[in-house]
C-alpha positions in Angstrom: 0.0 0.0 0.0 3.0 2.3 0.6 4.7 1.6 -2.6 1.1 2.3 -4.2 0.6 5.6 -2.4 3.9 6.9 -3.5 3.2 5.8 -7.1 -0.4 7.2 -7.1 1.5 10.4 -6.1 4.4 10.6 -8.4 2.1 9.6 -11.2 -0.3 13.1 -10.4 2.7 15.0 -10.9 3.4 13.7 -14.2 0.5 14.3 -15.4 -0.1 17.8 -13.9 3.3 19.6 -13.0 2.1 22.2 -11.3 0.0 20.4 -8.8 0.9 21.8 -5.2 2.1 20.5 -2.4 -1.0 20.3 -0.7 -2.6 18.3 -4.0 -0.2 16.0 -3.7 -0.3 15.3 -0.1 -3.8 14.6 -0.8 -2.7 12.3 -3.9 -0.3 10.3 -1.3 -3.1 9.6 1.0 -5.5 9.0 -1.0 -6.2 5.3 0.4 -5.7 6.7 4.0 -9.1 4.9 5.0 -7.1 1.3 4.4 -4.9 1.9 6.6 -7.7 2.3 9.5 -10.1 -0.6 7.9 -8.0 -2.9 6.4 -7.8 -2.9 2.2 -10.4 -4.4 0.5 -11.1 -5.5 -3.2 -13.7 -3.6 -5.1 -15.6 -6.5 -5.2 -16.1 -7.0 -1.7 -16.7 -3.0 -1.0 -19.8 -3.2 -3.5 -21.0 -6.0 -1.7 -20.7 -4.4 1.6 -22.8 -1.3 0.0 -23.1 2.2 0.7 -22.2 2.3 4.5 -18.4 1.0 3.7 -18.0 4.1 1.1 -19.4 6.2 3.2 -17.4 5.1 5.9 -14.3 5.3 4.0 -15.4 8.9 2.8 -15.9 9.9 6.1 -12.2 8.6 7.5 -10.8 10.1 4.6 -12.1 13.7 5.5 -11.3 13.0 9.1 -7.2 12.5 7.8 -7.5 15.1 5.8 -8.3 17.7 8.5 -6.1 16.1 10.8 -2.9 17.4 8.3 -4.4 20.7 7.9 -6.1 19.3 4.1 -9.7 20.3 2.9 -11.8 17.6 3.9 -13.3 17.2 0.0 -10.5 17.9 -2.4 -11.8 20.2 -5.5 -14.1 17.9 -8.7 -10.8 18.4 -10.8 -8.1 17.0 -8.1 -10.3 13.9 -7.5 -10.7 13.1 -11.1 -6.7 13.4 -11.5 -6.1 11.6 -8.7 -9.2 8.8 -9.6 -7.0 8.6 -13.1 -3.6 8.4 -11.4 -5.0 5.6 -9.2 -6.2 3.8 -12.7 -2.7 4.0 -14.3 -0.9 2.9 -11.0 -3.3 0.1 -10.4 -3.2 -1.3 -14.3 0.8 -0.9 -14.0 0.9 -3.1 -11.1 -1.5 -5.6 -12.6 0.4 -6.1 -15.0 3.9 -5.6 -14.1 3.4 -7.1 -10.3 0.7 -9.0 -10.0 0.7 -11.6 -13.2 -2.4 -10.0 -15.2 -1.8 -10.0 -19.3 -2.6 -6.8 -21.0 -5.7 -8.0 -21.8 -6.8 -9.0 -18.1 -5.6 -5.4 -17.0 -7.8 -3.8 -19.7 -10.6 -5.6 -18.9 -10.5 -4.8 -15.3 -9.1 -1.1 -15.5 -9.1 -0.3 -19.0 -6.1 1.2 -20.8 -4.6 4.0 -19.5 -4.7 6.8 -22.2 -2.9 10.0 -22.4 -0.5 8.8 -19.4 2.5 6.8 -19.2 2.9 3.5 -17.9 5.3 3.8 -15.1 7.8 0.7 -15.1 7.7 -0.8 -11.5 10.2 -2.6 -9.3 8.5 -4.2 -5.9 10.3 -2.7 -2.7 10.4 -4.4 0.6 8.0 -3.6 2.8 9.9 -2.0 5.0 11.6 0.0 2.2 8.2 0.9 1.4 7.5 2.4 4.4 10.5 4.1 4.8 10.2 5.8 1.3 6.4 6.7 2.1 7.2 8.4 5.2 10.1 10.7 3.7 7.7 11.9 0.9 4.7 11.9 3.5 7.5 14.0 5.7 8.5 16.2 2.7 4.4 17.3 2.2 2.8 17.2 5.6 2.3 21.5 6.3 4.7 22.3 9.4 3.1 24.2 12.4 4.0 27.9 12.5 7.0 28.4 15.0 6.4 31.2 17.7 
């Protein structure tokens, strides 16, 4: 989940440069709520309905306040971030996971306009490591007085 944070990230910058810090903190966290609950296949969310989105929804505004975010990033941030997610999660389908092309396209279509990141797994622990630097290099400091 670290590794895919990271990636989600670096891929928003790609595609938008000027993205600020504060859009990409958001980017990085954007699966904050798995953390809390646990990650769980698309699948099994839609079978658990509405209350497990809305409870991710509302842990995700929760984070977001607690790092000084908006609680409900602006329409265009959560469409870059919903494509960056897309390309990260067809790159590691099909670079990580085993899926052919044609499985990853079925499942998260083709990634258009963006591209395909190669991928190298890290260590968990590397991971982690890596996550918490970037998350270290966004997260707004506190005013000194």
């Amino acid at each position: 989940m670290a590794q895919h944070s990271l990636l989600v990230e670096r891929i928003v910058t790609r595609l938008n440069p000027q993205t600020s810090r504060q859009d990409r903190l958001i980017a990085l966290l954007h699966d904050a709520p798995e953390y809390v609950i646990g990650d769980l296949i698309t699948p099994f969310k839609a079978a658990v309905g509405a209350d497990y989105k809305a409870l991710e929804r509302r842990l995700l505004h929760a984070i977001h306040l607690r790092f000084g975010l908006p609680p409900e990033p602006a329409a265009p941030l959560k469409r870059l971030v919903k494509r960056a997610d897309r390309v990260a999660a067809y790159a590691e389908a099909t670079q990580l996971a085993g899926f052919s092309e044609a499985e990853a396209k079925r499942f998260f279509g083709r990634p258009r306009g963006a591209e395909i990141p190669r991928l190298k797994p890290l260590p968990p622990d590397e991971a982690k490591a890596r996550f918490l630097r970037r998350f270290a290099q966004l997260v707004p400091r506190p005013a000194v007085r």
